[in-house]
FIRO-923673 format. One record per atom (N, C-alpha, C): x, y, z; residue in one letter. Coordinates in steps of 0.2 Angstrom, whole numbers, plus 2048, in hexadecimal, padded with zeros to 3 digits. Example, Ala and Ser with C-alpha at 12.3 -4.5 7.8 and 13.67 -1.06 7.14 Angstrom:
8427E4827A;83E7EA827A;8427F0827A;8407F5823S;8447FB824S;840800827S;
END
This chain:
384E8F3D4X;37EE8E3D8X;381E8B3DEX;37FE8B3E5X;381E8A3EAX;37CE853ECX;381E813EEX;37DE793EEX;379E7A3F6X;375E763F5X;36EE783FCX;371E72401X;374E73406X;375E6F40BX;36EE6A40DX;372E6640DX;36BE5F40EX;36AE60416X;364E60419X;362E6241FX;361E5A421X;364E59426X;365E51428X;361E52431X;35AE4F42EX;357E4E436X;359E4A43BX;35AE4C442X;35FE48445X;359E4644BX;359E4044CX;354E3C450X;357E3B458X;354E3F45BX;358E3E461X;355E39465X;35AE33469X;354E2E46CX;353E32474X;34DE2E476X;34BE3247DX;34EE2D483X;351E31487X;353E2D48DX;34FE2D493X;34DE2C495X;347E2E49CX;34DE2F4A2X;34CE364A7X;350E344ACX;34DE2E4B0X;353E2E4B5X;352E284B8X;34CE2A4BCX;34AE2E4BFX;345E324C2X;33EE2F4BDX;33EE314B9X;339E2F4B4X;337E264B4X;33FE234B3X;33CE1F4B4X;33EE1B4B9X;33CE1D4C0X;33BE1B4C9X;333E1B4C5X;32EE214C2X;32AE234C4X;323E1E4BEX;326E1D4B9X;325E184B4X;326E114B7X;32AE0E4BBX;329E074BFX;326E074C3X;323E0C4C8X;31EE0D4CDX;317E0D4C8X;317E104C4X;30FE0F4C2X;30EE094BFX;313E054BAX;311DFE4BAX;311DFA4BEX;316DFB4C3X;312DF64CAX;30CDF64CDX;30ADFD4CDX;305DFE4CFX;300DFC4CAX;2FFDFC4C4X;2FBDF84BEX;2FADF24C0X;2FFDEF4C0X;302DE74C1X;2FDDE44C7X;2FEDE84CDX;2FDDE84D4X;2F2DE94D4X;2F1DED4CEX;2EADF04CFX;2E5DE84CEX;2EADE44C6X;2E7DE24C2X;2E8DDB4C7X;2EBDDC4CAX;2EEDD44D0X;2E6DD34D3X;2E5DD94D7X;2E1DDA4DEX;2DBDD84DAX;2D8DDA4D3X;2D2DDC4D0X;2CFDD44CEX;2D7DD04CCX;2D6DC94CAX;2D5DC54D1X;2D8DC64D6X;2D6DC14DCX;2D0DC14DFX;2CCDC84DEX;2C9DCD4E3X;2C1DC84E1X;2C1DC94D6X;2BCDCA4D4X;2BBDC54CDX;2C0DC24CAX;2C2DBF4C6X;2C2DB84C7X;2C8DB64CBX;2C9DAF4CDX;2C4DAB4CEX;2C3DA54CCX;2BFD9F4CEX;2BFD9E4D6X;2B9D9F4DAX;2BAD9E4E1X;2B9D954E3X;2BAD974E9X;2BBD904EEX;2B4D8C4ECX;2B6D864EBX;2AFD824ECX;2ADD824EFX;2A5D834F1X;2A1D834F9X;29DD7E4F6X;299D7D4FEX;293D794FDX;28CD7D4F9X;28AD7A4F6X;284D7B4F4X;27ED7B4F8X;278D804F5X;271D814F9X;26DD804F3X;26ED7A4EEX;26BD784E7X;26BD6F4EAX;266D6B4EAX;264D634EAX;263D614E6X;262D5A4E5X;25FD554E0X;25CD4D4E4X;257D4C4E1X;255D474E5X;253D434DDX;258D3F4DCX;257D3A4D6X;253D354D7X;24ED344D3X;24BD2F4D6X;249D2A4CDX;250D254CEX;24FD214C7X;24CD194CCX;24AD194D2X;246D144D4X;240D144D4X;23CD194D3X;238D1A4D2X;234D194CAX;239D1D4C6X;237D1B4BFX;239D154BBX;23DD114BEX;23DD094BCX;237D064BFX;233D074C3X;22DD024C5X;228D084C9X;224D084C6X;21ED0D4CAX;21ED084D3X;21FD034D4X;21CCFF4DBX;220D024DDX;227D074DDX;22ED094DEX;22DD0E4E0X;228D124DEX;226D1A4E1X;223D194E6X;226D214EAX;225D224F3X;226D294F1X;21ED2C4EFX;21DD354F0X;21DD354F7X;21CD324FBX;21BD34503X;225D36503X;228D31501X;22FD33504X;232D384FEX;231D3A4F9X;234D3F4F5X;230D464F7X;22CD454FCX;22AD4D4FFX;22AD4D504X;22DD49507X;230D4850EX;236D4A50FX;23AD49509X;240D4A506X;242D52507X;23ED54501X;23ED59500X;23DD5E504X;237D5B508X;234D6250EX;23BD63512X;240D5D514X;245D5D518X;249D62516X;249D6050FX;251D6550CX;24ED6E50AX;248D6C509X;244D7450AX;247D77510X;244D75516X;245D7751BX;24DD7A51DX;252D7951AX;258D7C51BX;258D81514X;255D82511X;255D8550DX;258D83505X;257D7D505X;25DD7A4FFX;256D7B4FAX;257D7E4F5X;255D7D4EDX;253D754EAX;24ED724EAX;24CD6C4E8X;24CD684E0X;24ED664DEX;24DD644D8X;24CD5E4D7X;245D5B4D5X;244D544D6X;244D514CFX;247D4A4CDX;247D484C6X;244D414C7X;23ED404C2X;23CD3A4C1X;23BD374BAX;23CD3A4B6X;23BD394B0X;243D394ABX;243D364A6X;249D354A2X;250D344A6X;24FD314A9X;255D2F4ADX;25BD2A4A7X;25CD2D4A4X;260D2849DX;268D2B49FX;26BD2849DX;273D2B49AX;274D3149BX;272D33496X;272D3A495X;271D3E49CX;26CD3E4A0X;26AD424A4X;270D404A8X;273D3B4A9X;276D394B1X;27DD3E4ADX;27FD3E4A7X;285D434A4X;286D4A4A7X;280D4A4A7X;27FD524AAX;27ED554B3X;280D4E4B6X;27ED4D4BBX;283D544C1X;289D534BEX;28CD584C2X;28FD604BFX;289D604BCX;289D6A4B7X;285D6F4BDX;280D6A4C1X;27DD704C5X;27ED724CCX;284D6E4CFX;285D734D3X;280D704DCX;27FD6A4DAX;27AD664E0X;280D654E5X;27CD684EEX;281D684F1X;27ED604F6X;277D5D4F5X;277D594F6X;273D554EFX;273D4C4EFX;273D4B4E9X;26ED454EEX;269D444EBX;266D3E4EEX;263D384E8X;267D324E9X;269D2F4E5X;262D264E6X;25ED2A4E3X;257D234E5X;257D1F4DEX;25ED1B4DDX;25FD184D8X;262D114D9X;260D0F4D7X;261D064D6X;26AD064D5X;26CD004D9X;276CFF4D7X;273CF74D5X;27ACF84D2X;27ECF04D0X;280CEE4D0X;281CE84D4X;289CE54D8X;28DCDF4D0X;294CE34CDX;295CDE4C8X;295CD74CBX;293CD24C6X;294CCB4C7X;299CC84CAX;2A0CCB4CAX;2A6CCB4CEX;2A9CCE4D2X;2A2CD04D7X;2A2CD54DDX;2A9CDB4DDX;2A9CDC4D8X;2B0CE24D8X;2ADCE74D8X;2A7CEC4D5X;2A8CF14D7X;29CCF24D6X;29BCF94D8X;294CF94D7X;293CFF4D1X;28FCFF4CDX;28CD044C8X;284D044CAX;286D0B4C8X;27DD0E4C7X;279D0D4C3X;272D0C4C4X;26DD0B4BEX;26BD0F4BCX;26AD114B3X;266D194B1X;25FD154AFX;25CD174ADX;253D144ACX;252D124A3X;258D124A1X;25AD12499X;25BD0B498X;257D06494X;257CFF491X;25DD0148EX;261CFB48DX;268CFA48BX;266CF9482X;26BCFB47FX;26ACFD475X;270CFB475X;273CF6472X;279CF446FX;27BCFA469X;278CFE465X;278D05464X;278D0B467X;27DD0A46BX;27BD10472X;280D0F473X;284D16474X;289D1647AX;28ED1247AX;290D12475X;297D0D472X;29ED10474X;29ED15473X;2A6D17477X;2A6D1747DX;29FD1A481X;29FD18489X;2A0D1048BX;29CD0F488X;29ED07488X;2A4D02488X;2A6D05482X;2B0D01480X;2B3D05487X;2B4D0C48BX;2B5D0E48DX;2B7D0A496X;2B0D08496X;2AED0649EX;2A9D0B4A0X;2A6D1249DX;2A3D164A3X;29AD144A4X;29AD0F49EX;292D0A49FX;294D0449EX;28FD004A0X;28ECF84A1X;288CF84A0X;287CF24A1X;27DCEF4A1X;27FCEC4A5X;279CED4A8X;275CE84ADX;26DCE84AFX;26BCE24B2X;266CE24B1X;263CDF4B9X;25DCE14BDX;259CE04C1X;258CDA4C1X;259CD84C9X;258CD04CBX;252CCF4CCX;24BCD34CCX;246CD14CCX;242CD34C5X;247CD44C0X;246CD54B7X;24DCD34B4X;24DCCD4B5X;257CCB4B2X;254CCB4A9X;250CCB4A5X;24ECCA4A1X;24DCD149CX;24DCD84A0X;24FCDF49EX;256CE14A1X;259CE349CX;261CE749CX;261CEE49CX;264CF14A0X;264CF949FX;26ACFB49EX;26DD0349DX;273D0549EX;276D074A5X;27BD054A9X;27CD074B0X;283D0C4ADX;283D0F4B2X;28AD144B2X;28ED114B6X;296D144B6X;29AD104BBX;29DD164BFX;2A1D134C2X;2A7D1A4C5X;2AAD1C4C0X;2ADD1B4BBX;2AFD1E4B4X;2ACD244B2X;2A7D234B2X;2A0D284B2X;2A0D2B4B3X;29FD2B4B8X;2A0D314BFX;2A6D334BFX;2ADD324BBX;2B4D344BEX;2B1D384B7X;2AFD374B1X;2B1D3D4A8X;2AAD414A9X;2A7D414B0X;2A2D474B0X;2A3D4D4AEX;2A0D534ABX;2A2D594A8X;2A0D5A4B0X;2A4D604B3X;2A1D644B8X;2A4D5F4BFX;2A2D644C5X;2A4D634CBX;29FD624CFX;29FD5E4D5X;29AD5D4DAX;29CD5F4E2X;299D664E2X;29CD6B4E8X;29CD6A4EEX;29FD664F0X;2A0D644F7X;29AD614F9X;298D5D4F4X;293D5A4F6X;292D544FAX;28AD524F9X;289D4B501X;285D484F9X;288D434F8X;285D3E4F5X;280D394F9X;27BD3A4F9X;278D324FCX;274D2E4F6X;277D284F7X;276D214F1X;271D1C4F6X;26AD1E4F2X;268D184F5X;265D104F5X;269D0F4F0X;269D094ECX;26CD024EFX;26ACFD4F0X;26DCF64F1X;277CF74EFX;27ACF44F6X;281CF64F2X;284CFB4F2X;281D014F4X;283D094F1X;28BD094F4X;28BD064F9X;294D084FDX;294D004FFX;296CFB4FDX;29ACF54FCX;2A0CF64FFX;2A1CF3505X;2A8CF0506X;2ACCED500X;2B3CF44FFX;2B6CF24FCX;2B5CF34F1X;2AECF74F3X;2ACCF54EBX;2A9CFF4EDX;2AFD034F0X;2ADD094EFX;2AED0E4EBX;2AFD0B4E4X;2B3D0F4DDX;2AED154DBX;2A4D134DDX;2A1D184DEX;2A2D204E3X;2A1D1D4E9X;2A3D214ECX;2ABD264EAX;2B1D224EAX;2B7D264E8X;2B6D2B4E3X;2B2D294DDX;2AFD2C4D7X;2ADD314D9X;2A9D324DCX;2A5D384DFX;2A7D3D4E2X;2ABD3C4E7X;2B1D3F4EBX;2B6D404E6X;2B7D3D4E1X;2BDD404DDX;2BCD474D9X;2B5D454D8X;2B1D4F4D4X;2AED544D9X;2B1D524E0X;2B2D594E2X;2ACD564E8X;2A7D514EAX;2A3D4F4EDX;2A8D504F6X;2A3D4F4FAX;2A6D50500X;2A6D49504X;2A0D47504X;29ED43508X;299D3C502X;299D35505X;295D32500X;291D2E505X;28AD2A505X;289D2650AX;284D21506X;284D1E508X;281D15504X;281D10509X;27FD0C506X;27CD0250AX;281CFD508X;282CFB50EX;288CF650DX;286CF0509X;27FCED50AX;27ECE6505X;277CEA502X;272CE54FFX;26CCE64FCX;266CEA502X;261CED500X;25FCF1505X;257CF04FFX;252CF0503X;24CCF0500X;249CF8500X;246CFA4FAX;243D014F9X;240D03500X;23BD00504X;236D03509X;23CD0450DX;241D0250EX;246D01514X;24ED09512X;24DD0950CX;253D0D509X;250D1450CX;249D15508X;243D1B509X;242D1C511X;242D17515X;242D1851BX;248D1B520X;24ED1A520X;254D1A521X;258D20520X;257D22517X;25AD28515X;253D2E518X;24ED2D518X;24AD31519X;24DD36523X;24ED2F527X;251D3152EX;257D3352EX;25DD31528X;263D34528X;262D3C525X;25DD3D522X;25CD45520X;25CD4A526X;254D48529X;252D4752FX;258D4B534X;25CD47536X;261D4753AX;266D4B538X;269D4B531X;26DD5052FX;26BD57530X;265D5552BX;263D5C529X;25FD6152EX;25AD5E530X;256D61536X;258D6153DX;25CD5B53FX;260D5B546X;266D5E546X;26AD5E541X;270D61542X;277D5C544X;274D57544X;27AD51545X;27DD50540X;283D4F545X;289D4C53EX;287D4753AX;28AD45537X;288D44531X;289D3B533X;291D3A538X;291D35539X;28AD3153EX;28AD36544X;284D36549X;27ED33544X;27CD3853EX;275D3753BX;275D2E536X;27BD2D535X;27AD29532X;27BD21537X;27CD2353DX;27CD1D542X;276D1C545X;273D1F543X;26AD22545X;266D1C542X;26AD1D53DX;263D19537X;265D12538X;261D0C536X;25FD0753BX;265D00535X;268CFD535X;269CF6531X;263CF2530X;263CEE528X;25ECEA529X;261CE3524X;25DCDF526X;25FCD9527X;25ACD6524X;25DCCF51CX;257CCC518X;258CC651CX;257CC351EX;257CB951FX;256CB6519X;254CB9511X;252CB350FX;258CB3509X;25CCBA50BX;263CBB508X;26ACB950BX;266CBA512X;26CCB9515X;271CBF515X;26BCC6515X;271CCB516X;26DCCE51BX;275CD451CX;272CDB522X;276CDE51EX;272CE651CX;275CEA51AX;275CF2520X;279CF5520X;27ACF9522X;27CD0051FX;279D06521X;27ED0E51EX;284D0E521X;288D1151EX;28DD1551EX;290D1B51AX;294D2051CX;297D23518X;29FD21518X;2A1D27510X;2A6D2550EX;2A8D2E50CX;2AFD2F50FX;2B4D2B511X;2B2D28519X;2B5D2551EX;2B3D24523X;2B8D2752AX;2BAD2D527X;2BDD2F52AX;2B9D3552FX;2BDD38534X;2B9D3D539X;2B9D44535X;2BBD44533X;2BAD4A530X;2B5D4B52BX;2B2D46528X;2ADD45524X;2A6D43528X;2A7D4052FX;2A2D3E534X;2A1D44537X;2A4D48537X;2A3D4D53CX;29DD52536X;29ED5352FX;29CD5852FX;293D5A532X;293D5E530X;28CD62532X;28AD6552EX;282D6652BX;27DD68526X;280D70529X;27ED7352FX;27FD79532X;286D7C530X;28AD7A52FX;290D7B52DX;292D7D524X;290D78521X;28FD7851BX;28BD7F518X;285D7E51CX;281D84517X;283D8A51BX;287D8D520X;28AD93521X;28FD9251CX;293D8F51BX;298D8F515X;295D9150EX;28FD8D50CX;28AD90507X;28AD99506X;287D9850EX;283DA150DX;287DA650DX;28DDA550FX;293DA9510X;297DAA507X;296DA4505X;29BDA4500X;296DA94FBX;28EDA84FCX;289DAC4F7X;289DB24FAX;28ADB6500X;28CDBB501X;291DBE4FFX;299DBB4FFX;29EDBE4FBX;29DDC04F5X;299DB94F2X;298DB94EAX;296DC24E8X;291DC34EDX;28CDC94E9X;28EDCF4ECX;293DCF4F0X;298DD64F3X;29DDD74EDX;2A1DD34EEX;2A6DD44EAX;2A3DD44E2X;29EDCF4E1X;29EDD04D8X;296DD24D6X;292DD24D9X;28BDD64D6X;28CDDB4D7X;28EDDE4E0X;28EDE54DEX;292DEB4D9X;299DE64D9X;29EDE94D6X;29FDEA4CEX;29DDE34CCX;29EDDF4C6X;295DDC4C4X;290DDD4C2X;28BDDC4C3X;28BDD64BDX;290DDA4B7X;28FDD34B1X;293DCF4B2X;295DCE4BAX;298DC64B9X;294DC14BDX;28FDC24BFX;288DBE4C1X;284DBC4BDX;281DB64BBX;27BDB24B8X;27ADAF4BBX;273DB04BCX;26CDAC4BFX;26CDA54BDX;26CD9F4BFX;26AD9A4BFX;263D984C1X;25ED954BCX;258D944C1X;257D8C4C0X;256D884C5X;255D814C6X;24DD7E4C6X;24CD7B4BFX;242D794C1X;241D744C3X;23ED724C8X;23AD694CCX;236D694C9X;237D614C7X;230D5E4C5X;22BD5D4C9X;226D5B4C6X;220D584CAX;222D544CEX;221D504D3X;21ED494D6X;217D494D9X;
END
């Protein structure tokens, strides 16, 4: 019997001409090249602008009713209306927590009607939240440094929790080129500006505050013409803030004055007009480029004000 020759399959490997493959590195660069344009175009994290979202905190108000001025929180308001900024007013549970969440949303200015207080060792100032002090509370912030207690000189006998620049440095979240105004006793301290720095370190623009102690009727007066000037006149921010008046206690023996920080020209010079064309510009890119294109990369955000 004639043996059956074993059929041996023979696997031939494929060589691409060189033709082929000119023609196979061009389509992947072009791949390469599509997914590049798509990612910077449509994808990327964009530049941070200014915001057309506000906050007008008002924790002096809910420590002492004699503290509240609805004439100047809708005086406020109306101002920032009028440029078109998105209002959000808070007067209720101003504790810890709320101030944690203080740079999630995106306020391009922040209005800071909160009590400061200067350490006993004149080294730096902290803000007050409206939260009685618990020896049960907030124990890692505490070992940490990002709270202290402190307590009202005209209530030394009640302790609260105040936040510090600490605080303000381990915030979730970024504050968009924003204009802090702190209108608190203290708020910007010679040499005790670890608040401000803060603030400016998460992304803030601009910070303005009172060089010594400042009375409520006098704070609501001043930032109310600083708005005023900014916002409705269109001055620099330096200009508007040289507007507003120093005042002087005799029975303290001080003059307090505004200022901003940094104090540099480039920070004096800016302009409300400038900022929000950088706003409306960035919200017109936003919806060229990614609603019309990409619809499911947009989500609404909606912002609710309370009463006053």
């Amino acid at each position: 019997m004639a043996k059956k020759k074993k059929e041996i399959s023979q696997q031939k490997t494929w060589i691409p001409s060189k033709k082929r493959l000119v023609a196979i590195l061009i389509v992947l660069t072009l791949i390469v090249t599509l997914c590049s344009v798509v990612f910077f175009l449509f994808l990327q994290p964009s530049e941070v602008t200014f915001s057309l979202n506000a906050a007008i905190i008002d924790q002096l108000g809910e420590s002492d009713p004699s503290f509240s001025n609805s004439t100047f929180v809708k005086s406020v308001t109306n101002i920032l209306e009028s440029r078109n900024f998105t209002v959000t007013y808070y007067n209720e549970t101003l504790d810890v927590n709320f101030f944690k969440g203080l740079a999630e949303y995106n306020y391009g200015i922040i209005v800071l009607r909160v009590h400061c207080a200067l350490r006993e060792d004149n080294s730096t100032v902290d803000l007050f939240t409206s939260e009685k002090y618990a020896s049960d509370k907030y124990q890692w912030e505490q070992d940490h440094g990002l709270i202290v207690v402190g307590n009202y000189l005209y209530r030394p006998e009640e302790y609260y929790f105040a936040i510090t620049s600490l605080f303000i440095n381990n915030l979730a979240g970024r504050f968009p080129k924003s204009i802090i105004i702190a209108m608190g006793c203290w708020s910007l301290k010679l040499e005790c500006e670890q608040m401000a720095k803060a603030f400016l370190d998460k992304g803030a623009i601009a910070y303005v505050g009172w060089t010594d102690i400042i009375y409520p009727q006098d704070t609501d007066q001043e930032t109310a013409t600083l708005l005023e000037m900014f916002l409705v006149k269109n001055e620099t921010l330096a200009d508007a803030v040289a507007i507003t008046k120093q005042h002087t206690y005799p029975a303290y023996g001080k003059t307090s004055k505004m200022e901003f920080y940094p104090p540099s020209v480039s920070v004096g010079d800016l302009k409300i007009s400038d900022l929000i064309a950088e706003a409306k510009n960035s919200k017109t890119l936003m919806t060229f480029n990614n609603s019309e294109r990409f619809p499911f990369l947009i989500a609404n955000v909606n912002f609710k004000s309370k009463d006053f």
